[in-house]
MITORPA-199923 format. One record per atom (N, C-alpha, C): residue number from 0; atom name; x, y, z. Coordinates in nm, 2 decimals. Example, Ala and Ser with C-alpha at 12.3 -4.5 7.8 and 13.67 -1.06 7.14 Angstrom:
% MITORPA-199923
   nr  atom       x       y       z
    0     N    1.32   -0.57    0.78
    0    CA    1.23   -0.45    0.78
    0     C    1.32   -0.33    0.78
    1     N    1.28   -0.22    0.71
    1    CA    1.37   -0.11    0.71
    1     C    1.29    0.00    0.79
This chain:
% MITORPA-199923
   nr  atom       x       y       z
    0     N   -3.10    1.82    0.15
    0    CA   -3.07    1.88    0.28
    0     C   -3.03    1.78    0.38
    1     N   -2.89    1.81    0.44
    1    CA   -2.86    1.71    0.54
    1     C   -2.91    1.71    0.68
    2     N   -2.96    1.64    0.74
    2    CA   -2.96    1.62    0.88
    2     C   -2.87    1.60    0.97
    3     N   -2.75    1.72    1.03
    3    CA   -2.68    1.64    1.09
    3     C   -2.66    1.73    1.23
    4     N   -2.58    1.69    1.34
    4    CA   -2.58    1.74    1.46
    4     C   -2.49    1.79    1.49
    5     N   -2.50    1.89    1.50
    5    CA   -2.37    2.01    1.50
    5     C   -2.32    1.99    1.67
    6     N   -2.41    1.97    1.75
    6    CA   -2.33    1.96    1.91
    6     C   -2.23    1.87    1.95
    7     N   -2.24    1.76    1.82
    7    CA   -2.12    1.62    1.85
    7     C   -2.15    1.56    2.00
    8     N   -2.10    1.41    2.01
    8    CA   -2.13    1.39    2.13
    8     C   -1.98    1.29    2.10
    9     N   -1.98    1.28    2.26
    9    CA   -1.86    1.22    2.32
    9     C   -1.85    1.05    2.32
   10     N   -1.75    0.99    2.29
   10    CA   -1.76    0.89    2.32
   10     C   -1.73    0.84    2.48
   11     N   -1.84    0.78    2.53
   11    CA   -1.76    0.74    2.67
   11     C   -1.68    0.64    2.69
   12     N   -1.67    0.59    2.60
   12    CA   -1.58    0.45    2.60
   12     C   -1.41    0.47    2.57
   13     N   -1.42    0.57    2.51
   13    CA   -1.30    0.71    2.51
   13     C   -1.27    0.81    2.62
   14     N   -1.19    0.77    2.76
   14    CA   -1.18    0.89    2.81
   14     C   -1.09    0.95    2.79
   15     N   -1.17    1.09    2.86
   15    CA   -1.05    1.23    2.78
   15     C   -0.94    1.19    2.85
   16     N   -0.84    1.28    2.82
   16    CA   -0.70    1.35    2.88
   16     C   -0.68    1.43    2.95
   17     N   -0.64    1.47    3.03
   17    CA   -0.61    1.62    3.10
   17     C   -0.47    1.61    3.08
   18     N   -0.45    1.73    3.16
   18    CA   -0.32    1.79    3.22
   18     C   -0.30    1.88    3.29
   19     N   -0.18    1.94    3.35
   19    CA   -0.21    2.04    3.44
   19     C   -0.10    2.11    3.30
   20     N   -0.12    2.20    3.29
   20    CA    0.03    2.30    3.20
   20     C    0.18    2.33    3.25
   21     N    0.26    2.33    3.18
   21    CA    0.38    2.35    3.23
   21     C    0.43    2.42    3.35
   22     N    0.46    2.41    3.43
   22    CA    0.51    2.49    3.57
   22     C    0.62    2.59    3.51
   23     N    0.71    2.54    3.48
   23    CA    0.82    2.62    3.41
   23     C    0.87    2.67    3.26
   24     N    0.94    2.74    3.25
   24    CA    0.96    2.83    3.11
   24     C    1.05    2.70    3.01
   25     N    1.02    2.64    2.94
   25    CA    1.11    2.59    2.84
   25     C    1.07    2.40    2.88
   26     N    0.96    2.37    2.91
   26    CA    0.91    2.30    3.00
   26     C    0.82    2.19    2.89
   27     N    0.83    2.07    2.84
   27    CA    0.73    1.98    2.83
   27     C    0.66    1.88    2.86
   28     N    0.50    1.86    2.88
   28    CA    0.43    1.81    2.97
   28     C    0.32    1.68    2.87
   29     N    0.28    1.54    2.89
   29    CA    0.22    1.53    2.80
   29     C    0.10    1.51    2.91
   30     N   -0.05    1.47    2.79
   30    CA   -0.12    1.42    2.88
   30     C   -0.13    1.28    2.87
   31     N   -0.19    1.24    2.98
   31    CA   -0.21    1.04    2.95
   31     C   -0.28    1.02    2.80
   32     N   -0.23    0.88    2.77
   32    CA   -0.26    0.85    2.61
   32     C   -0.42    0.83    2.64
   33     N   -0.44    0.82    2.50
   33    CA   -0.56    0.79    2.49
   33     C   -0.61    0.63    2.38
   34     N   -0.65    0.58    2.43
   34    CA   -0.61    0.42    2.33
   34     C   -0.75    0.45    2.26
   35     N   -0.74    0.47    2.13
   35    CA   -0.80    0.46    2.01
   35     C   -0.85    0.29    1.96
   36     N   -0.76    0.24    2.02
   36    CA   -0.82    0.09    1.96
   36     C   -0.82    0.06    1.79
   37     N   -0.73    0.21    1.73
   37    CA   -0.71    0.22    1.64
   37     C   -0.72    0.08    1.55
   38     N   -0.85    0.12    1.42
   38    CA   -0.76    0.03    1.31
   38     C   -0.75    0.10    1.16
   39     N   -0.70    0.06    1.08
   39    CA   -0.61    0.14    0.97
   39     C   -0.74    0.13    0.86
   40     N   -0.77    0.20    0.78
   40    CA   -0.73    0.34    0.82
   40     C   -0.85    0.40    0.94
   41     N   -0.80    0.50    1.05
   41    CA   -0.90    0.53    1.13
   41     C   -1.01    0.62    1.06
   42     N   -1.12    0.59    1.13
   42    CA   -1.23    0.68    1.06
   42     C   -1.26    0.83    1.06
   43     N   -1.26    0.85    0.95
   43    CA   -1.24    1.03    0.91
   43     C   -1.33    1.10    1.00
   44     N   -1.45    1.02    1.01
   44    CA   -1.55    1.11    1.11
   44     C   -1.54    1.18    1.25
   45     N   -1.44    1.10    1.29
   45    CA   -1.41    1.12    1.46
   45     C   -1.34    1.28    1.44
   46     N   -1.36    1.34    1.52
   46    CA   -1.29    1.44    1.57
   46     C   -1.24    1.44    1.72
   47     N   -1.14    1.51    1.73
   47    CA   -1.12    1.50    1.87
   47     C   -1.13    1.65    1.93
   48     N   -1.15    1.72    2.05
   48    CA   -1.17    1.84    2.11
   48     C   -1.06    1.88    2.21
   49     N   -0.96    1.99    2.17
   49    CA   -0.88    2.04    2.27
   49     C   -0.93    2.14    2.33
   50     N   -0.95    2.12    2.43
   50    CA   -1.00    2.27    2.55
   50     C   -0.83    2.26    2.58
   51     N   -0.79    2.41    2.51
   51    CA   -0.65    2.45    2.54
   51     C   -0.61    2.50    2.71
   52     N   -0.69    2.56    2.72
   52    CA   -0.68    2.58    2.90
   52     C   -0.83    2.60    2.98
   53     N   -0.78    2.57    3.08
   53    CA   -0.92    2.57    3.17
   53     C   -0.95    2.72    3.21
   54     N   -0.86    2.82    3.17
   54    CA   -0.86    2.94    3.21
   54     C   -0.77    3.03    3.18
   55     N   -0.77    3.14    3.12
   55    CA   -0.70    3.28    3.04
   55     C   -0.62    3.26    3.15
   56     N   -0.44    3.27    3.08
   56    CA   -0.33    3.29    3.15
   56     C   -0.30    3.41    3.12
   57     N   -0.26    3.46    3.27
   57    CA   -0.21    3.58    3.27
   57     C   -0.06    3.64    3.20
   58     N   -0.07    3.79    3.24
   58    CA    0.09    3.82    3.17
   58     C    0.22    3.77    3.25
   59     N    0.18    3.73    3.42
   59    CA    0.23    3.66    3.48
   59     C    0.33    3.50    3.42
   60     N    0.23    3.42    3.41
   60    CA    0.19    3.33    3.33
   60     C    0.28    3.30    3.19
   61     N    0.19    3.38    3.11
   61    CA    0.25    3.38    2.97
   61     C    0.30    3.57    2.92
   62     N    0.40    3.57    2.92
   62    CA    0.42    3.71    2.93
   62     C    0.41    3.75    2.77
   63     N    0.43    3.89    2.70
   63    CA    0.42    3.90    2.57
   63     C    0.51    3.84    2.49
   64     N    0.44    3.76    2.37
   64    CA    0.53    3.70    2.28
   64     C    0.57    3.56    2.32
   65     N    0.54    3.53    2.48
   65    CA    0.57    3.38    2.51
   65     C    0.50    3.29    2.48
   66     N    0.52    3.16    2.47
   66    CA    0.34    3.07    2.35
   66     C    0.35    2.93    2.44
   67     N    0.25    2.90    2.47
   67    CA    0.26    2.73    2.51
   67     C    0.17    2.68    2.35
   68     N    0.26    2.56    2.27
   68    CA    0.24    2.52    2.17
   68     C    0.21    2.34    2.24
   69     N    0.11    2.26    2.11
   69    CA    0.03    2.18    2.12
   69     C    0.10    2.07    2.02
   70     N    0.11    1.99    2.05
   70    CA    0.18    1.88    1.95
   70     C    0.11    1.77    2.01
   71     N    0.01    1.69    1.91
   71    CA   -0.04    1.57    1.86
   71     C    0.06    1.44    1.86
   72     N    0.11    1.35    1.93
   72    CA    0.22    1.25    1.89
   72     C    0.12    1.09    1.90
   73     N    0.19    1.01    1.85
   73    CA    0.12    0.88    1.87
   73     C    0.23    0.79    1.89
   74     N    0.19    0.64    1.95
   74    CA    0.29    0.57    1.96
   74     C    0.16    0.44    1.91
   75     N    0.22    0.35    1.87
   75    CA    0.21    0.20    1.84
   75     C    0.21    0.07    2.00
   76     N    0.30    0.09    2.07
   76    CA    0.31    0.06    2.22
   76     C    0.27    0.12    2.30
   77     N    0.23    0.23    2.31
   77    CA    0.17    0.33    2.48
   77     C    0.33    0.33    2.54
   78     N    0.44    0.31    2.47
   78    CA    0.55    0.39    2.53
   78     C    0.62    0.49    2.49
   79     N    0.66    0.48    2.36
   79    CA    0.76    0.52    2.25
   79     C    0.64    0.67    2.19
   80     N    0.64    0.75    2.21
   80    CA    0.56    0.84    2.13
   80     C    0.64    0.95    2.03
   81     N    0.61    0.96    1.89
   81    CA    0.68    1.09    1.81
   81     C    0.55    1.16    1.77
   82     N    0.55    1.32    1.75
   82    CA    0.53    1.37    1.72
   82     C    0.41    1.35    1.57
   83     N    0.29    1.40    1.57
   83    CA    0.28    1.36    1.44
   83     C    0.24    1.52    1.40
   84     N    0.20    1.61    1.42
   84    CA    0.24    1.73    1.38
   84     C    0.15    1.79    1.50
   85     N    0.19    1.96    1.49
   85    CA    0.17    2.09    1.56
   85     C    0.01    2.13    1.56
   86     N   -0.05    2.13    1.70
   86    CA   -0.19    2.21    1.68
   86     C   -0.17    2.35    1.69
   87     N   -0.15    2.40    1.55
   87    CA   -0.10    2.58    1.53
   87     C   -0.22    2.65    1.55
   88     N   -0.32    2.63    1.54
   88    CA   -0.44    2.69    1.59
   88     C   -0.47    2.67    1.75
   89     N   -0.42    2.63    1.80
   89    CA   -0.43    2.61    1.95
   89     C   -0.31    2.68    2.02
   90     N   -0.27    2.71    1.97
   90    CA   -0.12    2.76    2.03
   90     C   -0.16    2.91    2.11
   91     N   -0.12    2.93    2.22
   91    CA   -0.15    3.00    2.31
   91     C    0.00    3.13    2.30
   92     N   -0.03    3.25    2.29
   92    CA    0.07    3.33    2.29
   92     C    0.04    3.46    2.36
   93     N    0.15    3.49    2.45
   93    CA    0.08    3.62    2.53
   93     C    0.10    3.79    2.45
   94     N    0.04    3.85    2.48
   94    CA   -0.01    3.97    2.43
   94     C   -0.03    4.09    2.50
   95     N    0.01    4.18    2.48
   95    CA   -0.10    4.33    2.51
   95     C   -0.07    4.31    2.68
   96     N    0.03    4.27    2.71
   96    CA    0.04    4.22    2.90
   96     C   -0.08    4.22    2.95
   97     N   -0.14    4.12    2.86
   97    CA   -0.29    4.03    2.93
   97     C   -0.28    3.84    2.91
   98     N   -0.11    3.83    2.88
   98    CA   -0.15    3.72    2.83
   98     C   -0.20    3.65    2.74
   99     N   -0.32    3.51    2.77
   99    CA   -0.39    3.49    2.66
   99     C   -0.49    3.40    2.70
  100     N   -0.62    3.40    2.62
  100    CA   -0.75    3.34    2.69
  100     C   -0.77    3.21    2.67
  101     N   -0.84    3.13    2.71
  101    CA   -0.90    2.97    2.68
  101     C   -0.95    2.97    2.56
  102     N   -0.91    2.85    2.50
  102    CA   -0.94    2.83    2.39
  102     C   -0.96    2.69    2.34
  103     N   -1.06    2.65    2.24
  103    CA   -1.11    2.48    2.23
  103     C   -1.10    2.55    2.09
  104     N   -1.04    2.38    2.03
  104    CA   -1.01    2.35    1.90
  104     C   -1.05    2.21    1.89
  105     N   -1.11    2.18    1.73
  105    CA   -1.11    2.08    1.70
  105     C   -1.04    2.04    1.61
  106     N   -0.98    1.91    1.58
  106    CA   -0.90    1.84    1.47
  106     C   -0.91    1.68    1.45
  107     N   -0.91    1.65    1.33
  107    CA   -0.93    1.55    1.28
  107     C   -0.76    1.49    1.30
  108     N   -0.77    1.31    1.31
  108    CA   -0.68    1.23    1.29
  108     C   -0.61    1.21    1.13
  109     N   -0.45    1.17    1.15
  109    CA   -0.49    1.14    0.98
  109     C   -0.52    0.97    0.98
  110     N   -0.57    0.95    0.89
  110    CA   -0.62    0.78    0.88
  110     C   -0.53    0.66    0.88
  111     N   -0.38    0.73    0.86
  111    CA   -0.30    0.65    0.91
  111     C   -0.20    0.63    1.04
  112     N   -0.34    0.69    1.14
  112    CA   -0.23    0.70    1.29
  112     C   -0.20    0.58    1.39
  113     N   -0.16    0.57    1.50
  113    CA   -0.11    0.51    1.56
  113     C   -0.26    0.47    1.65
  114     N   -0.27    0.32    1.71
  114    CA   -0.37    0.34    1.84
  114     C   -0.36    0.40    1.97
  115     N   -0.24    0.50    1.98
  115    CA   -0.25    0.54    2.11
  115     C   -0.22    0.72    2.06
  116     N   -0.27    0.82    2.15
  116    CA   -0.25    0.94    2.06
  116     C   -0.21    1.01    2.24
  117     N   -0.17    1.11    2.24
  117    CA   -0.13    1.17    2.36
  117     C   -0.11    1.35    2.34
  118     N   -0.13    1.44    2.42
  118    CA   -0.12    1.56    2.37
  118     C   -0.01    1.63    2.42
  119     N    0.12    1.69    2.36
  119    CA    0.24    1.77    2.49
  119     C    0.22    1.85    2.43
  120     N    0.27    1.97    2.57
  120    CA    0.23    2.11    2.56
  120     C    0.32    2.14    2.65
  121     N    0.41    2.24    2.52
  121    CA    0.54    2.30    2.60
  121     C    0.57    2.49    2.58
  122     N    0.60    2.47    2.64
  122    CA    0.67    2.64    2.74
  122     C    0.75    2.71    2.65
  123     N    0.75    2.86    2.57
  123    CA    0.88    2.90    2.55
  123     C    0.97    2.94    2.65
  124     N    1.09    2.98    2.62
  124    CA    1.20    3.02    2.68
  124     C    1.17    3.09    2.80
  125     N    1.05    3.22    2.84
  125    CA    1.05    3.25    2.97
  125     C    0.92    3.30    2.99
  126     N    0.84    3.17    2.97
  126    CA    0.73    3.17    3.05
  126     C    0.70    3.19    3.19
  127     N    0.59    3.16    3.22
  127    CA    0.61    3.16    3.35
  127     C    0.50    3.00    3.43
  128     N    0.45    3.05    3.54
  128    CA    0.43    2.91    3.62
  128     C    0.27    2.89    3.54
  129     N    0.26    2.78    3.47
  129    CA    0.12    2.78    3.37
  129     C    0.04    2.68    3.47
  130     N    0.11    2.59    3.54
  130    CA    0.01    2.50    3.56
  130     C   -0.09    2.52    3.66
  131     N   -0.12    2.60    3.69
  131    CA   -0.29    2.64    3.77
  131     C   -0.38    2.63    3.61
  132     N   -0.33    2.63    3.52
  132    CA   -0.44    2.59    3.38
  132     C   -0.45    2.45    3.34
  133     N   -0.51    2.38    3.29
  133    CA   -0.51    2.28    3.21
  133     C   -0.56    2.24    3.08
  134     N   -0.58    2.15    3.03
  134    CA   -0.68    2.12    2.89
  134     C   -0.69    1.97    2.87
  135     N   -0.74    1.97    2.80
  135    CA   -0.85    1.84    2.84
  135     C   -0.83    1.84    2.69
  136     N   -0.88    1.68    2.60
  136    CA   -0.83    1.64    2.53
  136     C   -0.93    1.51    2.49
  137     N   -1.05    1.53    2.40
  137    CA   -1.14    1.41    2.40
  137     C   -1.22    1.36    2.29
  138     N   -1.25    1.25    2.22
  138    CA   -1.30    1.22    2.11
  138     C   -1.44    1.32    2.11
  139     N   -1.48    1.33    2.03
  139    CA   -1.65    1.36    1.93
  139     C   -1.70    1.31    1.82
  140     N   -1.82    1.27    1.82
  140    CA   -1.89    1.25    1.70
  140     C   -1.98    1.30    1.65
């Protein structure tokens, strides 16, 4: 039987990310990097926690079928950042002209990332004004 701690705790020596969300429709926003201090391969244990928004966007907001999507990128310098793939479980899409609600995901690194990681989060085609939301973006163990 294992003993382990399902609450995770934060590293402080890691601070999170924020952001405010896109203002406009077709729109992308990153948050400040986060320096991992990465070394190869990084450790499988860490997870990291996206609080997708600080608060359920309206139909205003995100209207039906509109999506603010979550992409993970990394850079080697803290300048140059690509893409390392999509958080599709985080992806926010509006609905039922309510929008769509706050949502926290977690995801693992892959072991061969970059030491700097950063989160963008962009607008479809006719969204609306998102950024009274935000999300936050921070290691756990």
């Amino acid at each position: 039987m294992a003993n382990e701690y399902a609450g995770r705790r934060s590293d402080a020596a890691l601070t999170p990310a924020s952001l405010a969300l896109p203002s406009a429709a077709s729109t992308t926003v990153n948050s400040a990097s986060i320096d991992l201090n990465a070394v190869t391969p990084f450790p499988a244990e860490v997870e990291f926690e996206l609080v997708s928004a600080s608060a359920s966007l309206d139909s205003t907001a995100l209207p039906n079928g509109e999506t603010i999507t979550y992409v993970v990128a990394e850079s080697t310098d803290d300048s140059t950042f690509t893409a390392v793939y999509t958080l599709d479980e985080a992806t926010m899409t509006g609905a039922g002209g309510a929008g769509d609600t706050a949502n926290t995901v977690r995801f693992r690194l892959p072991s061969d990332i970059s030491r700097y990681i950063r989160i963008q989060a962009t607008t479809s085609g006719s969204s609306g004004d998102c950024s009274a939301a935000s999300l936050t973006v921070k290691p756990v163990f």
